[in-house]
C-alpha positions as CSV (number, residue, x, y, z in Angstrom):
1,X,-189.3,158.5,-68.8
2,X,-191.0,156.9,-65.5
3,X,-189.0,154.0,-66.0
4,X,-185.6,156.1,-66.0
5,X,-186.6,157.9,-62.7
6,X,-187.1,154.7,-61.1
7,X,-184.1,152.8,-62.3
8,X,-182.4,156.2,-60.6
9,X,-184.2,156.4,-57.7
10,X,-183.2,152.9,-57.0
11,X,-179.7,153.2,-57.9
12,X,-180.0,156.3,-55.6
13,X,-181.3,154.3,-53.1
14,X,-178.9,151.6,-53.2
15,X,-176.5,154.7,-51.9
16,X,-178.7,154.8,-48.6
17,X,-178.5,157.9,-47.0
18,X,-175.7,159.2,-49.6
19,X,-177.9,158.4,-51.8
20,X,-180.9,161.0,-50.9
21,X,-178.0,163.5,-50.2
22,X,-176.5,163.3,-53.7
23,X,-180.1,162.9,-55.3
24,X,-181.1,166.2,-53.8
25,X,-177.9,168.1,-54.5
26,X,-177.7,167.1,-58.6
27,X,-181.7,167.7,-58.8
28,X,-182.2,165.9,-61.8
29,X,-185.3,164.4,-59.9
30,X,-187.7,166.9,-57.9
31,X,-186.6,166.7,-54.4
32,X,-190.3,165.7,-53.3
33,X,-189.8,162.7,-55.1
34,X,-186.4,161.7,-53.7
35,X,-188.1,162.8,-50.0
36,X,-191.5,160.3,-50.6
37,X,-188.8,157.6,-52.1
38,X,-186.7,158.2,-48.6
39,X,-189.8,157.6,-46.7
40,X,-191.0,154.8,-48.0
41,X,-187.8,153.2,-47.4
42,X,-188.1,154.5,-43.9
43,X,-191.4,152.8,-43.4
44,X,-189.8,149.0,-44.9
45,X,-186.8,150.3,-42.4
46,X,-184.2,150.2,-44.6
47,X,-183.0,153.1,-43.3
48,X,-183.7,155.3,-40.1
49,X,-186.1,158.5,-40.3
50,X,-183.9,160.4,-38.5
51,X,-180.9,159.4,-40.6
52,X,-182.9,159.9,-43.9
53,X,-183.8,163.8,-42.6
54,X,-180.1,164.9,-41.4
55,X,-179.1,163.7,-45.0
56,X,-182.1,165.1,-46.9
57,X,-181.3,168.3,-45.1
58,X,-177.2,168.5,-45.9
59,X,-178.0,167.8,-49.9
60,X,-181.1,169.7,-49.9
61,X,-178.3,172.9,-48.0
62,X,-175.3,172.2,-50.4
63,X,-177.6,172.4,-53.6
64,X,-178.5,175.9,-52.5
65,X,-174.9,176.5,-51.7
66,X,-174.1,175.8,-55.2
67,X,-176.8,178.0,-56.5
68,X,-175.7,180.8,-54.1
69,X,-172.0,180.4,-55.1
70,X,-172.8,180.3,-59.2
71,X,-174.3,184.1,-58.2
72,X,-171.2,184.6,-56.5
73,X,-169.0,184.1,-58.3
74,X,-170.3,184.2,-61.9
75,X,-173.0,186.8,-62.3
76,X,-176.2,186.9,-64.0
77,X,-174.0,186.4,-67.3
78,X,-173.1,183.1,-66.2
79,X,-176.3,182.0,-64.5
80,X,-178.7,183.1,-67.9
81,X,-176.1,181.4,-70.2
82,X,-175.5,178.1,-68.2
83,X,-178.8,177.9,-66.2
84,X,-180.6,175.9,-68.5
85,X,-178.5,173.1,-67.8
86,X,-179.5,172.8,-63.8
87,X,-183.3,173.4,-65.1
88,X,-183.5,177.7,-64.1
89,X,-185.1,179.8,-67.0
90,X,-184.5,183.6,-67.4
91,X,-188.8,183.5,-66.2
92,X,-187.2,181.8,-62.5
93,X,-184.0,184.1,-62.4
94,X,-186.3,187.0,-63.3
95,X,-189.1,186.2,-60.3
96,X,-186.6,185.4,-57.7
97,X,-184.3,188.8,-58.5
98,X,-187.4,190.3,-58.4
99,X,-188.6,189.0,-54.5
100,X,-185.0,188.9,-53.6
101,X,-184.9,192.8,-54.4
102,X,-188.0,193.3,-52.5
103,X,-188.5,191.6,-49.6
104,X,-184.9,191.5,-48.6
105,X,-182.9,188.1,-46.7
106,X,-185.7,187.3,-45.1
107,X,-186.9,185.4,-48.3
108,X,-184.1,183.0,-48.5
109,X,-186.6,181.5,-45.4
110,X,-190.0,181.9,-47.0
111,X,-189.4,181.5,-50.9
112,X,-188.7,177.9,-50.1
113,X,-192.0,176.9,-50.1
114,X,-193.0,178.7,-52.9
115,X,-193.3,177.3,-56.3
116,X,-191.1,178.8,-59.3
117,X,-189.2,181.2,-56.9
118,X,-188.0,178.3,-54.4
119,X,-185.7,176.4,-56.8
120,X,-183.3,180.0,-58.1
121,X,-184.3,182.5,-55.3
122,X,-180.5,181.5,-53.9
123,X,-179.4,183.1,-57.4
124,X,-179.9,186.6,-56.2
125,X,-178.9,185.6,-53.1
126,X,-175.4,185.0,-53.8
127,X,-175.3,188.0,-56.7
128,X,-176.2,190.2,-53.7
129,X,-173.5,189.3,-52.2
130,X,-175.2,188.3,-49.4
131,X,-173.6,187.1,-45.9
132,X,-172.4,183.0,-46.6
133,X,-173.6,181.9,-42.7
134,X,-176.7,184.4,-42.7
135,X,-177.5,182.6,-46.1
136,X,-176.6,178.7,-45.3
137,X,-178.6,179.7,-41.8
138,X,-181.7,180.6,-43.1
139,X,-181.6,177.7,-45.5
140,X,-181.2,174.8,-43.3
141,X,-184.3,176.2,-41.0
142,X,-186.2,175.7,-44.2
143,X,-184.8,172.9,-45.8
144,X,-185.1,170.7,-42.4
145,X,-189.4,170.9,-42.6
146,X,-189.4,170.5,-46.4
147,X,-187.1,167.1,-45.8
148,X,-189.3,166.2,-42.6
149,X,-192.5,166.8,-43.9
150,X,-192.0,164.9,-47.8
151,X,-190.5,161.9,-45.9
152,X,-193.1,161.4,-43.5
153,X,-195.4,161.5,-46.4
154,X,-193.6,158.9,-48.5
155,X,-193.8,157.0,-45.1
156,X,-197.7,157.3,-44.8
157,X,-198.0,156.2,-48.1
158,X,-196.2,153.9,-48.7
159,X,-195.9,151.6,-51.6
160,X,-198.2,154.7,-53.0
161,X,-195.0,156.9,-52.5
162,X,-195.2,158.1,-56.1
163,X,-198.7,159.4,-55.8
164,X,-196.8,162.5,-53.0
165,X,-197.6,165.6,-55.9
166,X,-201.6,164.7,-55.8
167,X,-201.1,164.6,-52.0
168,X,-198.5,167.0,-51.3
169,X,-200.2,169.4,-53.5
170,X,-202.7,171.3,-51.6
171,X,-200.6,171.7,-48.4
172,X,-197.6,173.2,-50.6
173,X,-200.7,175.6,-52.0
174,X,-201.4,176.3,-48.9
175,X,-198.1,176.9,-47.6
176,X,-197.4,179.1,-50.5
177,X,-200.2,181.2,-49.4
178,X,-199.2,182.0,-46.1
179,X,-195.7,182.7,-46.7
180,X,-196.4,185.1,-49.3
181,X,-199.0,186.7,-47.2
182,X,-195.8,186.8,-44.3
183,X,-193.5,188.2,-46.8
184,X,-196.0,191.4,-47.5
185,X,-197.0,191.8,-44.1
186,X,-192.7,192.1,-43.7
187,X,-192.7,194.4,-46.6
188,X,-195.4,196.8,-45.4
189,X,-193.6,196.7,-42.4
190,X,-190.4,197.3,-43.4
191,X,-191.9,200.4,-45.4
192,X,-194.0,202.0,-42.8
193,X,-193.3,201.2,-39.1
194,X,-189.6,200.5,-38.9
195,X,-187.7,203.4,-37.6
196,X,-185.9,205.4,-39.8
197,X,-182.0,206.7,-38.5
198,X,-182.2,210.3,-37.4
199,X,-180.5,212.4,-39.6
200,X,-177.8,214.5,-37.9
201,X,-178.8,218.3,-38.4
């Protein structure tokens, strides 16, 4: 199985910049992996970090956009009977609804660095009905640290590219941690300081 996702990544790769746009809009390999892969070829300068970033960010956006539209357009019907097939359980449709329901839009933002919600939290999103800019917004303000932060770690480690989940690991914990701790703080918010209309008597 290692040896498929190299002979991918490589074939990927042989795209150059394309090539980390399409690999993060099909998915079929983690997009921290296709990041770190990006870096490394950064740091041999095969390609440009700045270049490998604008084009992590577009795939990583229209992957969402797809997400968002197969809500859209298709329903929870169509998501829990074809979802299997781009990798989303009923457990991840169920836990993003759930957050989506909750904390509001705001969580497009935050749920992208959270594990199990970040890859179907768009789901809801385009269910909802959501606003199309409001959504793509939100998601490329996310999107653009993810892709900067996984390259410049496939940069740093270089020919160790491959080793970016024992690295990457503990900051994504982290990072996990304080956006949740955001999106309650939002919540509690939401429930008991923000001004209520005036009802008309």
């Amino acid at each position: 199985m290692e040896e498929l996702i190299m002979k991918f990544l490589d074939w990927l790769m042989e795209l150059g910049y394309f090539g980390i746009m399409f690999g993060l809009m099909v998915e079929v390999i983690p997009s921290e992996i296709v990041l770190a892969y990006g870096g490394y070829l950064v740091g041999l300068e095969q390609i440009t970090f700045v270049g490998a970033v604008i084009f992590g960010t577009i795939g990583g956006v229209l992957a969402q956009l797809f997400l968002y539209w197969l809500g859209y357009y298709g329903g929870r019907p169509v998501v829990e009977k074809y979802g299997k097939y781009i990798l989303i359980s009923k457990k991840h449709l169920d836990v993003s609804e759930q957050w989506f329901n909750r904390y509001g839009t705001v969580v497009i933002f935050a749920a992208r660095f959270i594990p199990v919600v970040r890859h179907a939290i768009s789901i809801p999103a385009g269910i909802a009905k959501m606003g199309f800019w409001r959504f793509t917004i939100l998601t490329t303000l996310a999107v653009i640290p993810w892709s900067i932060g996984f390259i410049y770690l496939g940069m740093q480690l270089g020919k160790h590219w491959d080793q970016i989940d024992q690295v990457a690991g503990p900051y994504i914990y982290k990072i996990a941690i304080i956006m949740g701790v955001i999106l309650v703080l939002y919540f509690v918010y939401n429930i008991f300081f923000k001004k209520k209309p005036k009802m008309d008597i």
